[in-house]
ZAGUMAR-968237 format. One record per residue (C-alpha): y, x, z. Coordinates in steps of 0.02 Angstrom, whole numbers, padded with zeros to 5 digits. Layout:
// residues N
   north    east      up
       Y       X       Z
...
END
This chain:
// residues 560
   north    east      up
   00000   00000   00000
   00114   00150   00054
   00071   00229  -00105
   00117   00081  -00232
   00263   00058  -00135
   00335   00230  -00145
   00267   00246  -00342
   00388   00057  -00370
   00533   00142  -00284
   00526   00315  -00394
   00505   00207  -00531
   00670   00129  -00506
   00742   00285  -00453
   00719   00363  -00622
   00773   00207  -00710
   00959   00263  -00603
   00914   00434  -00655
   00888   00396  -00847
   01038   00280  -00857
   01152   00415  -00790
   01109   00527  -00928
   01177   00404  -01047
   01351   00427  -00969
   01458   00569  -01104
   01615   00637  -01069
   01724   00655  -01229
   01852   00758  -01263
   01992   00638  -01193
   01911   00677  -01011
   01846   00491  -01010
   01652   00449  -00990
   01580   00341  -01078
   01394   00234  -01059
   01289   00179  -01167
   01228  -00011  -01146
   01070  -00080  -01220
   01073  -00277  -01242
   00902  -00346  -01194
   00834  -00530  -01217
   00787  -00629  -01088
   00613  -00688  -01076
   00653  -00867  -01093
   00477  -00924  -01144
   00421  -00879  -00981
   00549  -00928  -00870
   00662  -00992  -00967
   00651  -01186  -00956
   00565  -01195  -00781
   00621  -01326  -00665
   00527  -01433  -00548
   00547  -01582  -00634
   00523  -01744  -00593
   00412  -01883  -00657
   00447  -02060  -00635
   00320  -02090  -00512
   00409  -01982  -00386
   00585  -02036  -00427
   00518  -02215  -00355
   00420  -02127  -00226
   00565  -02023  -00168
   00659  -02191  -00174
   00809  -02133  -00273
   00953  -02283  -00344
   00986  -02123  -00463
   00961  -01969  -00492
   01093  -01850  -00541
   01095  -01768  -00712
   01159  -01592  -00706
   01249  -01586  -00858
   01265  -01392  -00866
   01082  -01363  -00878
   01038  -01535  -00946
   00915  -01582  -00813
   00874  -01673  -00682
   00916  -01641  -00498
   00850  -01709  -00320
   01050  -01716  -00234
   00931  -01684  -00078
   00865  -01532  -00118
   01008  -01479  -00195
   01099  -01464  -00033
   00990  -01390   00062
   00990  -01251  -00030
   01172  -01255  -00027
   01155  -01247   00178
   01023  -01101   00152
   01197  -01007   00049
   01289  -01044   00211
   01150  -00997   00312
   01125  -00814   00226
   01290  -00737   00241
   01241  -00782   00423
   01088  -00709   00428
   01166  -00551   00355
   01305  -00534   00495
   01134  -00546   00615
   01018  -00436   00506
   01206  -00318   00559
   01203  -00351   00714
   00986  -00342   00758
   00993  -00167   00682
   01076  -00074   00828
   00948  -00154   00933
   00777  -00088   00960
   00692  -00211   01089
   00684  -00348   00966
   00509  -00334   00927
   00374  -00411   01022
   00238  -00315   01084
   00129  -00480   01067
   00151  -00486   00882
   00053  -00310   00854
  -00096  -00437   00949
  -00219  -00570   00884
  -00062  -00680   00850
  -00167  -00847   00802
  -00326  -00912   00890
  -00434  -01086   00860
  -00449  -01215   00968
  -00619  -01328   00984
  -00650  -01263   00798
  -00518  -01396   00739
  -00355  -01343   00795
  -00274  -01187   00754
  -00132  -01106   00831
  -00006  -00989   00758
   00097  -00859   00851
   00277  -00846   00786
   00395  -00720   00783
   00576  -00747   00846
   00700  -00651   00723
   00867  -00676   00811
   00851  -00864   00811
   00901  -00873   00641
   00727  -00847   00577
   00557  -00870   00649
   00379  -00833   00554
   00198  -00813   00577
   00043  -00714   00475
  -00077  -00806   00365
  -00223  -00733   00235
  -00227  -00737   00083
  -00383  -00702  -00011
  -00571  -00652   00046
  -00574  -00534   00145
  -00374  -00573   00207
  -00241  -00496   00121
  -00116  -00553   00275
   00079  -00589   00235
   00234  -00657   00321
   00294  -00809   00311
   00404  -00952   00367
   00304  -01111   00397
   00430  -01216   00308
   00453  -01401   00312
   00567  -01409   00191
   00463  -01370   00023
   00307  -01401  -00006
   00237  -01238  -00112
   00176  -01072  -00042
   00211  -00927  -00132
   00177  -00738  -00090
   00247  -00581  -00200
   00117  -00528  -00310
   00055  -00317  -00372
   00134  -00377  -00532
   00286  -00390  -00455
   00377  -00212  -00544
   00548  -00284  -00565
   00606  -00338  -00405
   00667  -00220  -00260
   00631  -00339  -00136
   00438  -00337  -00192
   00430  -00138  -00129
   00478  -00197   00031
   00348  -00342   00061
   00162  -00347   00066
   00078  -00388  -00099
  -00042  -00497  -00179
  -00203  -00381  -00270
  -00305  -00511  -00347
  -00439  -00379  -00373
  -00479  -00371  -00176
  -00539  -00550  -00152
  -00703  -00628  -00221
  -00642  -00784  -00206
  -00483  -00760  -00328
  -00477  -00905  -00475
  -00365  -00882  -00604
  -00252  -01011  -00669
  -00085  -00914  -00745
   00015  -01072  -00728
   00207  -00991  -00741
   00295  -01067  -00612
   00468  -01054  -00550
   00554  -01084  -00369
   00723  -01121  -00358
   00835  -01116  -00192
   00977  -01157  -00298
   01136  -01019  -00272
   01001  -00915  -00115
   00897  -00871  -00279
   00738  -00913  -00348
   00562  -00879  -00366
   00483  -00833  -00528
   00269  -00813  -00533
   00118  -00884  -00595
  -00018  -01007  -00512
  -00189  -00946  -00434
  -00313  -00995  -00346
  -00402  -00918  -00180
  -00432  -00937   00014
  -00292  -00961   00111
  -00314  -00922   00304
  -00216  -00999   00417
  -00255  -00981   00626
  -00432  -00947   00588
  -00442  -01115   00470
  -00511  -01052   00303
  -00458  -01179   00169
  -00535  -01159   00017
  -00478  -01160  -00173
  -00305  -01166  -00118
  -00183  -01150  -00274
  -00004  -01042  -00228
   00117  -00953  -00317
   00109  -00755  -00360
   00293  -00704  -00368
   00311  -00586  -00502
   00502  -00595  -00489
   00613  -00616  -00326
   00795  -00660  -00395
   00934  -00659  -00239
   00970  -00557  -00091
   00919  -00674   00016
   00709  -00604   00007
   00761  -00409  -00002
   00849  -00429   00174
   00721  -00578   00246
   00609  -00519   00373
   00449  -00616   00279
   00378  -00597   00139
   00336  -00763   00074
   00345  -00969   00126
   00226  -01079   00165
   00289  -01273   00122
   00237  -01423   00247
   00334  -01534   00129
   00247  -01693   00066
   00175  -01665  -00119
   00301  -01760  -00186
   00408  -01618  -00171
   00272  -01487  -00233
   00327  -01393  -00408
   00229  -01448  -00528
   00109  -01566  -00418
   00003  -01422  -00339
  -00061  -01449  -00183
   00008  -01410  -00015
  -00088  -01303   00117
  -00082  -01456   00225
  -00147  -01581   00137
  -00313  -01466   00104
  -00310  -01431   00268
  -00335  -01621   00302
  -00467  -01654   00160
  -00558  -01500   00175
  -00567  -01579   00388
  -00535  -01423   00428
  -00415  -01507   00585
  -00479  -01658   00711
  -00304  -01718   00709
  -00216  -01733   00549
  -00053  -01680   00636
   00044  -01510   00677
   00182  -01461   00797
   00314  -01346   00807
   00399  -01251   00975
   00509  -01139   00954
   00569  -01042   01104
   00779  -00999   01096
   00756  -00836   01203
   00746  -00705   01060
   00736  -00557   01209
   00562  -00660   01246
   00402  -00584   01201
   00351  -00768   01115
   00449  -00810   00976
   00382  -00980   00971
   00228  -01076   00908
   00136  -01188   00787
  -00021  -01293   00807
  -00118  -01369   00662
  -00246  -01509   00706
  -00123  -01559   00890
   00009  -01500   00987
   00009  -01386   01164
   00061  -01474   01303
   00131  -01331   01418
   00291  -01330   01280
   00349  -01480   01312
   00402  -01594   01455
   00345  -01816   01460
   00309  -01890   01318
   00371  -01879   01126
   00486  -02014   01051
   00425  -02063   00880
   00526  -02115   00723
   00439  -02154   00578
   00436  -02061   00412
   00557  -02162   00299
   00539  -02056   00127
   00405  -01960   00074
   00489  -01798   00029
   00543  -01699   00173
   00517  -01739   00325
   00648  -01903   00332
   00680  -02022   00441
   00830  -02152   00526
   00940  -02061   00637
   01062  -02169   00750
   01236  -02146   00813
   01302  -01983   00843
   01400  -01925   00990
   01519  -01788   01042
   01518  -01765   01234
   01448  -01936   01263
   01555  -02023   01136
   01534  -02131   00983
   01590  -02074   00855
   01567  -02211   00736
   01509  -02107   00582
   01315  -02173   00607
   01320  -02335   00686
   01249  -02399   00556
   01110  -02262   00517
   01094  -02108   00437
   00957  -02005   00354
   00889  -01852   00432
   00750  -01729   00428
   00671  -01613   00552
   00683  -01433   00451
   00585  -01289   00491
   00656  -01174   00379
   00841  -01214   00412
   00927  -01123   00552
   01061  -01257   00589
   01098  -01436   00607
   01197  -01485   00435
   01275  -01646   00442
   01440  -01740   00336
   01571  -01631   00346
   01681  -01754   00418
   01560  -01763   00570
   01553  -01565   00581
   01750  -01561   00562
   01758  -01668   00718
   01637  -01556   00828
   01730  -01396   00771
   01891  -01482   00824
   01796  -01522   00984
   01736  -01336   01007
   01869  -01235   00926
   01779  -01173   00809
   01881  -01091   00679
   01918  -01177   00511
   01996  -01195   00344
   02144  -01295   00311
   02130  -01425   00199
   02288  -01483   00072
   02226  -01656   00011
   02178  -01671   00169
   02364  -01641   00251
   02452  -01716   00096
   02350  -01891   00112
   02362  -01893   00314
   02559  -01857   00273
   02591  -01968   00140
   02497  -02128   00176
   02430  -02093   00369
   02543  -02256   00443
   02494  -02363   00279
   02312  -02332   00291
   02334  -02371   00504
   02450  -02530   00478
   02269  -02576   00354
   02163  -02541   00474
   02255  -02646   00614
   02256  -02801   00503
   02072  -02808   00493
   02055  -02713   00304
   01886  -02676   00279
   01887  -02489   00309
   01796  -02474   00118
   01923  -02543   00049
   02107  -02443   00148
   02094  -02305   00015
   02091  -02411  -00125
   02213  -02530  -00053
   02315  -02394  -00055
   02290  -02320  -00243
   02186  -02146  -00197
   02040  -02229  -00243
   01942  -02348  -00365
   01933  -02524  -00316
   01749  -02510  -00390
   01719  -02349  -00308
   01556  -02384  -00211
   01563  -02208  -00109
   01576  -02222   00102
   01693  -02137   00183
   01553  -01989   00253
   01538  -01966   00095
   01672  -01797   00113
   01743  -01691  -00011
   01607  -01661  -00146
   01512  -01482  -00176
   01379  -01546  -00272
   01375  -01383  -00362
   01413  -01423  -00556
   01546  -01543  -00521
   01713  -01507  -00509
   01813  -01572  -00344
   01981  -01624  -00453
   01893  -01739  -00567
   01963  -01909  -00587
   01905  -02098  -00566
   02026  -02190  -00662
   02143  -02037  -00673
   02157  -02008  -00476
   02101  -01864  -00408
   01942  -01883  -00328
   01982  -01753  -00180
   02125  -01848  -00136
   02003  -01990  -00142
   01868  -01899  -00043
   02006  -01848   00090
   02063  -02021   00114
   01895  -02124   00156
   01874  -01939   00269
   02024  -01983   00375
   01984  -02174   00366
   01829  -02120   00461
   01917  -02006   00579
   02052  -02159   00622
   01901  -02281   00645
   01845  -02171   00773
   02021  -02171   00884
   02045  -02341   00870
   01883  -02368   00954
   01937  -02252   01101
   02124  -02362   01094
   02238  -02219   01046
   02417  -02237   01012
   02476  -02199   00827
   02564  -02060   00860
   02397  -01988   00943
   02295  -02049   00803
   02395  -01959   00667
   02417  -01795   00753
   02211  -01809   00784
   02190  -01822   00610
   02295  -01698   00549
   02213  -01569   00657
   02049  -01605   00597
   02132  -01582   00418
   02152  -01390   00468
   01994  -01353   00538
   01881  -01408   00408
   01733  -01310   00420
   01722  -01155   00336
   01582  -01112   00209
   01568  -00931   00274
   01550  -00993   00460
   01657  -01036   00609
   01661  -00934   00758
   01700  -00994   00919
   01783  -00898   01084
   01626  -00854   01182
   01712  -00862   01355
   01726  -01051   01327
   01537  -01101   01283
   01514  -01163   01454
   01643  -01283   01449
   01615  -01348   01273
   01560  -01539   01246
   01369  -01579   01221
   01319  -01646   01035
   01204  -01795   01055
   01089  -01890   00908
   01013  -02067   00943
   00842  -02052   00880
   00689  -02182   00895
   00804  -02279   01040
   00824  -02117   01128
   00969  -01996   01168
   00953  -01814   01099
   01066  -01709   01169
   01120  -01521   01129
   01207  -01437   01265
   01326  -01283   01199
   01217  -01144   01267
   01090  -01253   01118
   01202  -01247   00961
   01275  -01109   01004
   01237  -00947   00899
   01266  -00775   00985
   01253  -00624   00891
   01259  -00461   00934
   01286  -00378   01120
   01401  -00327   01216
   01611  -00325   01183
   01520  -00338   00981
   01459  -00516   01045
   01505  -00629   00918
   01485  -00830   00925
   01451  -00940   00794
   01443  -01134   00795
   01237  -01222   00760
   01333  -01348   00635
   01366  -01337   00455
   01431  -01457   00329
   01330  -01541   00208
   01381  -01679   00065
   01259  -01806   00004
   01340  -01974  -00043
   01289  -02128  -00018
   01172  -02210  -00055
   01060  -02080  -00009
   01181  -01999   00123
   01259  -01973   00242
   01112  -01844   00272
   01078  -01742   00418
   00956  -01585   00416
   00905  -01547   00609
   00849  -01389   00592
   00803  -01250   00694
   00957  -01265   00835
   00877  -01451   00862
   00702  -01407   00843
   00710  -01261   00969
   00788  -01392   01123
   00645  -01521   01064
   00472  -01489   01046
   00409  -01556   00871
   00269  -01671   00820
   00239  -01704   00616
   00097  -01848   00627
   00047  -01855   00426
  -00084  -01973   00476
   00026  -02118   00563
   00177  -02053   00453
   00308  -02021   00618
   00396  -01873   00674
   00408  -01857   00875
   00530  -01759   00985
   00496  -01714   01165
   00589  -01572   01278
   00540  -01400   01268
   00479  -01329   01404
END
């Protein structure tokens, strides 16, 4: 391994070295390089996509679904933002990856053990490793005997994928264990090209096989995955595992393959068909965390589990209720929202008018925000004087000419970053930001008139919140005022969840170099699909997690 490794990095060492001897200086004193234009392999990769077939538009349960007209195809507006949170997420995790490096304790002596044992022969259990609480992973096999890899046991997709030996082209490849076909006798070939996207965080490029996948001590046979023969991004050079493993439903799964789970299931490999997650906070802790396929361990968690059922089979979604800041309503999801429990997202994303309030709440640094300022500025008393006299709160920003009296949007709806559309287009020649911003502050006014606030108060609320809109790169809050900050709370399955600040708060780094950065993110699905919220690992690591597949809930108890 250390010797193909060091042979990939010469290789692309000389490459540097070759290229350099191209560059001539001329007589003028000015070098000059020679370029080579190459094709790209398009009939390979070219016009991959996971694409969807009617069946699982209706599945997925869709009114529409979105047309991206630069590359002419279609999108899931779910999965495009959360890759847009995993962006967000890795300039994070490189400020950590930063941070981790001047510290040597990190690593747990328990991971150079057996990290996975089985359980009554039908329940296996999976040691994970706790990388900064940004990212936490586990070992499978792959192949007979093993090949073992890294990997994030994510909920999020529903493919697993490993870099491959015919991976030549990809630094990050040199620097992650590899998939030799040639070891295992039970290799099947299938050559399938296949690509994974993670929209702007990169994509996957590979081919389909077939083989053994170990998981805990469960062998499950004839499992098909991906060999990456391509890593595009940054975001798997400086990851700390080498591939994913998706828990996803198969509605989700590129190209219809089948996830690890479900074989797990068919092959009755578990006694349960359910798996858990806990996740323990305490990076300095020798155990990162765990996961359990076939049950759940009940010295991580405290009573009993509240279960919501699974609303969507896609991710893991499901109806969240109203959510609070410090113990008060803030009116966004009265009504409902969609959610899913993420394992392979660090943070809780939410509408980024909700997020803009708990920044305001926390003092989290923001952005300032000029359609924003100019609608609060130009039409704040009009849109109040509206709301006093009963106006349907869908139907202020219209009243009022920012918006489209047929525009069906809600006010969560937020400024748009659906990547491919452009923020200043127009409905019926008004801008849509201005638009956007308007049914943002309607929201934010609902909310104070709830709590009886005077105008005045009202106005200079909302105008705040217009300059500390959350910030794409992250917002950092003043660590010497966590333990006053508010608690977040989420009304889930009739029950309170509630994140105290020492929860959602991120620390990074040690010392006077301590750094602190807030658990919440924006994220912009519209109606009718959204609002959307992603609880992700900064939920997950407060509540112990329960994915039932057979009764189709998802159940949240405390971790203990």
């Amino acid at each position: 391994m250390v010797r193909r490794r060091t042979c990939g990095i010469c290789i692309i060492l000389c490459t540097i070295f070759v290229s350099t001897m191209l560059v001539s200086a001329g007589d003028d004193g000015l070098f000059r390089i020679a370029l080579k234009k190459r094709p790209v392999p398009k009939g390979l990769y070219g016009e991959l996509w996971p694409k969807s077939t009617s069946e699982n538009e209706a599945t997925l349960g869709y009114a529409s679904v979105r047309l991206n007209r630069a590359a002419g195809r279609k999108v899931d507006p779910v999965r495009e933002a959360v890759n847009q949170v995993r962006v967000n997420e890795q300039r994070m995790f490189v400020e950590v990856a930063a941070a981790e490096q001047r510290r040597k304790s990190y690593r747990s002596r328990r991971w150079a053990r057996e990290n996975h044992s089985l359980r009554d022969g039908q329940q296996a259990v999976i040691e994970l490793k706790n990388y900064a609480n940004v990212q936490y992973v586990g070992q499978i096999g792959v192949g007979n005997p093993p090949q073992n890899f890294t990997v994030v046991f994510d909920t999020g997709s529903s493919n697993l994928w490993v870099p491959s030996a015919d991976c030549y082209f990809s630094l990050a490849c040199y620097f992650h264990a590899r998939y030799v076909s040639g070891r295992s006798s039970a290799y099947k070939e299938n050559g399938t090209p296949v690509a994974l996207h993670y929209g702007p965080a990169g994509a996957i490029f590979g081919f389909y096989s077939e083989d053994e996948v170990t998981v805990g001590g469960l062998v499950v046979k004839n499992q098909e995955f991906v060999e990456a023969t391509y890593e595009h991004g940054f975001t798997f050079l400086a990851a700390k595992f080498d591939g994913i493993l998706g828990l996803g439903f198969k509605e989700i799964s590129v190209e219809g393959s089948v996830p690890v789970w479900y074989n797990m299931v068919a092959q009755g490999l578990v006694k349960n068909p359910t798996f858990s997650f806990w996740l323990n906070r305490n990076s300095n802790d020798g155990e990162g965390g765990e996961i359990v396929f076939g049950g759940d361990d009940p010295k991580h968690y405290k009573g009993s589990h509240t279960y919501t059922r699974v609303t969507r089979k896609a991710f893991w979604q499901f109806e969240m209720g109203d959510f609070l800041i410090g113990g008060r309503s803030t009116g966004i999801c009265v009504d409902g929202c969609a959610a899913i429990a993420h394992s392979g997202i660090s943070l809780v994303a939410g509408p980024i008018c909700a997020i803009a309030q708990i920044h305001e709440q926390i003092g989290a640094t923001g952005v300032a925000n000029e359609e924003c300022k100019q609608v609060v500025t130009g039409y704040g008393e009009e849109m109040m004087e509206l709301l006093k006299t009963k106006t349907p709160p869908a139907q202020v920003c219209s009243r009022i000419g920012l918006c489209a009296s047929d525009r069906t949007r809600g006010a969560s709806a937020g400024i748009e970053s659906v990547a491919g559309e452009a923020g200043t287009s127009s409905v019926d020649g008004m801008s849509d930001a201005l638009c956007n911003a308007c049914e943002m502050a309607v929201t934010w006014m609902q909310s104070e008139f709830v709590q009886n606030r005077t105008k005045e108060g009202t106005l200079e609320y909302v105008n705040r919140l217009c300059h500390r809109m959350p910030s794409p790169v992250g917002s950092y809050v003043d660590c010497r005022r966590i333990d006053s900050l508010p608690s977040i709370s989420f009304s889930i399955g009739g029950r309170i969840f509630e994140l105290q600040p020492q929860q959602y708060i991120l620390k990074v780094g040690e010392g006077f170099l301590t750094r602190c950065i807030s658990g919440f993110t924006p994220l912009e699905i519209p109606p009718p699909i959204g609002p959307f919220w992603i609880l992700g690992e900064v939920f997950m690591g407060a509540y112990h997690t329960i994915f039932d597949y057979g009764k189709m809930k998802v159940g949240f108890a405390d971790s203990a």
